[in-house]
C-alpha positions in Angstrom: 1.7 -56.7 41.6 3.6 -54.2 39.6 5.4 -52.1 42.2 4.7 -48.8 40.7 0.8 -49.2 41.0 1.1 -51.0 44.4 3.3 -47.7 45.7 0.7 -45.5 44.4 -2.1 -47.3 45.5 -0.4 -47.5 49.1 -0.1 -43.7 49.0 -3.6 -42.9 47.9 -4.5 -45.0 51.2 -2.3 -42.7 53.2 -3.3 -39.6 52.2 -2.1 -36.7 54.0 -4.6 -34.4 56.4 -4.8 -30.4 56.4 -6.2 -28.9 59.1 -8.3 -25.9 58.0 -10.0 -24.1 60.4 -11.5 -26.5 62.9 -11.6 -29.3 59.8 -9.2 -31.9 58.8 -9.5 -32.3 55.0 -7.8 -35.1 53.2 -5.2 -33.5 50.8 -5.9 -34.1 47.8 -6.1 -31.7 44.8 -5.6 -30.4 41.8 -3.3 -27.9 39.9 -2.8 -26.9 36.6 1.0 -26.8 34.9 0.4 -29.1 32.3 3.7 -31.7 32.3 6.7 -31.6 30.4 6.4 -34.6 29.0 9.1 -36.3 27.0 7.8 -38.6 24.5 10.3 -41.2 23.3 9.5 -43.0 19.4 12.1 -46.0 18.0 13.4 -46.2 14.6 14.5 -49.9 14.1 16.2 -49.2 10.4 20.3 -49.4 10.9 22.1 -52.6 12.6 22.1 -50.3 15.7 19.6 -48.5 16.8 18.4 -44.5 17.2 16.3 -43.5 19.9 14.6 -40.5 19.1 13.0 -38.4 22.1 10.5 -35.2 21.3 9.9 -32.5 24.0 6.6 -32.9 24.3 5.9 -29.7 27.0 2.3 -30.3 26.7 0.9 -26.9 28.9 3.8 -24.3 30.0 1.6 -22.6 33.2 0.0 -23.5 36.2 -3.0 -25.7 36.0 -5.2 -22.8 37.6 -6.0 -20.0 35.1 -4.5 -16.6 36.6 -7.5 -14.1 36.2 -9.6 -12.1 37.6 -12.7 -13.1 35.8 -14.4 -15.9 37.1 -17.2 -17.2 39.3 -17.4 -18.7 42.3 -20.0 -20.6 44.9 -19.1 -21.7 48.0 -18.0 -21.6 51.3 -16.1 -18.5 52.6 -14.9 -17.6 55.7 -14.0 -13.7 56.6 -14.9 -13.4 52.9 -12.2 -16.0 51.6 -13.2 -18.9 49.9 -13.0 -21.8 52.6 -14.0 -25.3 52.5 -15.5 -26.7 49.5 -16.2 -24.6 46.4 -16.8 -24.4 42.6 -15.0 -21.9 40.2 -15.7 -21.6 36.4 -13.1 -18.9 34.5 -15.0 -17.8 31.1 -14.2 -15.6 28.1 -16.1 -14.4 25.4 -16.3 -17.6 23.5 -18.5 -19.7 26.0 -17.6 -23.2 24.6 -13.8 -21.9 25.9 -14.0 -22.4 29.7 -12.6 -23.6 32.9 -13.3 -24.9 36.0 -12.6 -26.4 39.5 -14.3 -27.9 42.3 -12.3 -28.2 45.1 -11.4 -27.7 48.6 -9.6 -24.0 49.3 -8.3 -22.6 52.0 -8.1 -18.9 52.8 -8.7 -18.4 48.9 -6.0 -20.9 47.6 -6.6 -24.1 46.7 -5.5 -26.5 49.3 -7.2 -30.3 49.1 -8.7 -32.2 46.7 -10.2 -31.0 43.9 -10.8 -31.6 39.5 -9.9 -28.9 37.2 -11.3 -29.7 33.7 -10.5 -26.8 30.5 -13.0 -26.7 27.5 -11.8 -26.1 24.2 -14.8 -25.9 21.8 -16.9 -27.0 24.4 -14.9 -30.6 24.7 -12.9 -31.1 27.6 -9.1 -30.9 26.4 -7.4 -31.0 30.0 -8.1 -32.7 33.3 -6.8 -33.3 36.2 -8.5 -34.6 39.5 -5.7 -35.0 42.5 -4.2 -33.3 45.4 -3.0 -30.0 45.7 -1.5 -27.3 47.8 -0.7 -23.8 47.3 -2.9 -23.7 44.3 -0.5 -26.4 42.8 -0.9 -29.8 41.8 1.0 -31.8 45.3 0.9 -35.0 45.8 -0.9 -37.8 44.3 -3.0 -37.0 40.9 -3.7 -38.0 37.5 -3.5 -35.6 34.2 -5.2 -36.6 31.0 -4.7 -34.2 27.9 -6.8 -35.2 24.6 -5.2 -36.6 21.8 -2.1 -36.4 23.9 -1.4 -39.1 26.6 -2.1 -39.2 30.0 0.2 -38.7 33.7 -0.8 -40.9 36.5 1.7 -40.3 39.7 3.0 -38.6 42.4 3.7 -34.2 41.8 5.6 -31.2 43.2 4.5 -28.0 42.4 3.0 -28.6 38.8 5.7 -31.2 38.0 5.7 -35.3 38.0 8.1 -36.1 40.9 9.1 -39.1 42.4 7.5 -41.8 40.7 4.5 -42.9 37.8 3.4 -43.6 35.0 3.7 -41.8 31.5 1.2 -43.2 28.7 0.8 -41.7 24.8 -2.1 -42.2 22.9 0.5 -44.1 19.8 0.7 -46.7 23.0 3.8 -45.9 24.1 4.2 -46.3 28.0 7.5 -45.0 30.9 6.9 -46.6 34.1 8.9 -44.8 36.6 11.2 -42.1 38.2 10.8 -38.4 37.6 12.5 -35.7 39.3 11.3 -31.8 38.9 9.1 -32.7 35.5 11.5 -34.8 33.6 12.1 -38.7 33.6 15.7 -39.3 36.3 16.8 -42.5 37.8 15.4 -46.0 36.6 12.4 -46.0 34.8 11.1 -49.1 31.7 10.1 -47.6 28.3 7.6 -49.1 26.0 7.5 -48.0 22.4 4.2 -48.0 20.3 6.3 -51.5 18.3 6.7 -53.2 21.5 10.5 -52.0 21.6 11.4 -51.6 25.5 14.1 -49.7 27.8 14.9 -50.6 30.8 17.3 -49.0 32.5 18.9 -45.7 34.0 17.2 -42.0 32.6 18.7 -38.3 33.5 16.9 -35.2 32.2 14.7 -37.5 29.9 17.5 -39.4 28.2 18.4 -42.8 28.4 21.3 -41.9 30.4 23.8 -44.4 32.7 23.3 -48.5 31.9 20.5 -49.9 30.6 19.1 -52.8 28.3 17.5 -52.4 25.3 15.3 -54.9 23.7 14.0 -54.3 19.7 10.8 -55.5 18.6 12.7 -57.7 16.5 14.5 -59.4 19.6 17.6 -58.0 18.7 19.3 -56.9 22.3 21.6 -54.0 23.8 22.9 -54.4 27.3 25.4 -51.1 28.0 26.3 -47.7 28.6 24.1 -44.7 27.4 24.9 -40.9 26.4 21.4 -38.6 25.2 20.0 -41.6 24.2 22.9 -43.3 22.3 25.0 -46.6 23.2 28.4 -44.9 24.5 30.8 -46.7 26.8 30.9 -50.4 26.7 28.0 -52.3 25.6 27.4 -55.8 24.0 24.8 -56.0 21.1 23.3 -59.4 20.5 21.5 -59.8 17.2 19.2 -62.9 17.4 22.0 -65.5 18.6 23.1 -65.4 15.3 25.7 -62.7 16.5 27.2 -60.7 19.3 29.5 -57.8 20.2 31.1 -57.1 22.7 33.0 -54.1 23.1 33.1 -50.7 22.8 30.5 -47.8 21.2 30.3 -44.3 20.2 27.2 -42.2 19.0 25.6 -46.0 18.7 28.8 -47.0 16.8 31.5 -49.8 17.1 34.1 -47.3 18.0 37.7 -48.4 20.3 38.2 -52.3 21.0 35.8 -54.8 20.5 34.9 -58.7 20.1 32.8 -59.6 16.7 31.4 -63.1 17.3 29.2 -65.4 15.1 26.5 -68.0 15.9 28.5 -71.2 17.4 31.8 -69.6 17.3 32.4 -70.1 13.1 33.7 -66.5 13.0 35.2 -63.7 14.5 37.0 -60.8 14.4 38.7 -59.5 17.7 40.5 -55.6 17.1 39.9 -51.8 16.7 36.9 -50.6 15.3 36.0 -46.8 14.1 32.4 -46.4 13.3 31.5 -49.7 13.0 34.4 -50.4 10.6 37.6 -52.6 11.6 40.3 -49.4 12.1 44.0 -50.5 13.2 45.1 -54.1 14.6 42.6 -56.8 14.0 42.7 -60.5 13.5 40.1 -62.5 12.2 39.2 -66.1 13.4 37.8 -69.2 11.7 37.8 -72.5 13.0 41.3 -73.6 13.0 42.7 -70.5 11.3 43.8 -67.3 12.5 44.7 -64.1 10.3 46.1 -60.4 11.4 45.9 -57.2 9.8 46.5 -53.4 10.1 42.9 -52.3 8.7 42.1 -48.7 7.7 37.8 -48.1 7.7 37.2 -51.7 6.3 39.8 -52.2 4.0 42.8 -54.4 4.5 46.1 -52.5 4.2 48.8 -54.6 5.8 48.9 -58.8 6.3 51.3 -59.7 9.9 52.3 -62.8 11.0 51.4 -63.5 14.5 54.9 -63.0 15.6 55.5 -59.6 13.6 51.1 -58.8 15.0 52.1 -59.2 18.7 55.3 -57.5 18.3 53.4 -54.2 16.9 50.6 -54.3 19.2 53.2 -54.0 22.3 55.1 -51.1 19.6 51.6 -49.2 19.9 51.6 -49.5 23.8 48.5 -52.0 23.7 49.6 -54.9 26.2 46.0 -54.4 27.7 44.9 -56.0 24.7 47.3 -58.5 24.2 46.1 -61.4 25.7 42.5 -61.1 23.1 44.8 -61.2 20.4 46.5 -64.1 22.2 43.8 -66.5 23.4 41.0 -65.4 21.2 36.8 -66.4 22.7 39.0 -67.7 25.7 39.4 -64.2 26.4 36.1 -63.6 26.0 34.7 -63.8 29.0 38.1 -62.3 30.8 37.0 -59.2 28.6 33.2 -58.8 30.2 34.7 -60.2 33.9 37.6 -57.3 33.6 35.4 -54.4 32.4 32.8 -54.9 34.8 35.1 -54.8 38.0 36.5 -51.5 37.0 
């Protein structure tokens, strides 16, 4: 059973007990800041990829209207609305409306409860959950028309902890959230079946993380706001791989080029996504060297004379790729991921 829904579902089971008065009433409840929701889209056009994310801050106040014009029926105690009761906040317009039924507690809401809002007489937001201090607390679930819908665990009118984020485009996150916004490890699915899975801070793809396209083209590697930066290896489809180093979802620093069964490769410096500095190319039984500047070959070594230059330039980390080639290979991903 997926692990998120079996967490909430074991929650839900446990719900937490307020004593009001001489009652104990299960807490659950409903409040009204309408999440900041990040909605993440994919854009498959370059050999890389960009992840695009949109603030999405759906509703910017508490789920309870603040007012003074409403009605009310229900219990009270001392004159304060205690126990179950049912509010509805008008204005002029009467297809414009709110309300909640609920469980209060000296006149805040404290329990379970729904808040639905009416635009035009169709309900635009609800949310049925726990809450406590007239704040959505605990377990609940927001849906927002035309919008998506938040199904998880909240702190003060913000997802927290963990749940489940779903667009109406069909794009779905699965997991962490921390004060509102998508931190620690969470799985992203785009509308195209693209997918994330991986490490998120402040609603980026932030930390290490795999990437999968829709068109099985893969990223395993470091991320920065949503870009591959730090070491990563890109696989296209077996028909090619890198392995290396990345920039702003560039080939930027040192890096490994590799084709389908080893026919080709080029092992060197790289400065967005172009060979820049030492580089030798492989084929088969043949091995070339070269001082390239953004693409373009500007100077042919010998081995002899390309070894000598790469320990002139202070890069013996590098020298045994240049020396042993796709035996190095696996040295390369062994060595990086010790450090």
């Amino acid at each position: 059973m997926n692990l998120i829904i079996k967490f909430i579902r074991n929650y839900k089971k446990n719900k937490i007990s307020y004593k009001l008065s001489n009652k104990s009433i299960s807490s659950k409840n409903t409040s009204n800041k309408y999440l900041n929701i990040n909605k993440t889209t994919n854009n498959n056009n370059s050999e890389e990829t960009q992840v695009y994310t949109h603030n999405a801050s759906i509703f910017n106040n508490g789920i309870i209207p603040i007012s003074n014009s409403y009605k009310h029926q229900g219990y009270h105690t001392n004159n304060q609305k205690d126990g179950y009761g049912y509010t509805i906040w008008e204005n002029n317009n009467k297809k414009n409306y709110s309300y909640f039924s609920g469980i209060y507690y000296k006149n805040i809401i404290n329990g379970n409860g729904k808040f639905v809002k009416y635009i035009n007489g169709i309900p635009n937001i609800t949310y049925e959950g726990e809450f406590l201090n007239n704040k959505a607390n605990g377990y609940g679930i927001l849906s927002i028309k035309d919008k998506g819908k938040y199904n998880g665990i909240w702190k003060d009118d913000k997802q927290n902890e963990i749940g489940i984020e779903e667009w109406e485009d069909g794009s779905k996150y699965e997991g962490l959230f921390q004060f509102g916004k998508k931190t620690g490890i969470g799985k992203y699915i785009w509308r195209d079946k693209a997918f994330y899975y991986g490490e998120w801070l402040d609603n980026y793809l932030e930390g290490w993380g795999v990437y999968t396209f829709n068109d099985g083209k893969k990223y395993l590697g470091q991320w920065h706001k949503n870009t591959f930066n730090g070491y990563g290896e890109l696989i296209w489809d077996y028909s090619r791989m890198y392995i290396g180093y990345f920039k702003n979802n560039k080939r930027n620093g040192f890096g490994l080029l590799i084709f389908r069964n080893k026919e080709k490769a080029y092992c060197g410096f790289w400065k967005d996504n172009k060979q820049h500095g030492l580089g030798k190319i492989s084929s088969k039984n043949k091995e070339n060297y070269y001082l390239f500047n953004k693409g373009v070959k500007e100077k042919i070594y010998e081995k002899i004379e390309f070894l000598n230059e790469i320990e002139k330039k202070n890069l013996n980390s590098y020298l045994c790729y240049f020396k042993y080639g796709y035996k190095a290979m696996d040295m390369f991903i062994s060595v990086f991921k010790m450090n």
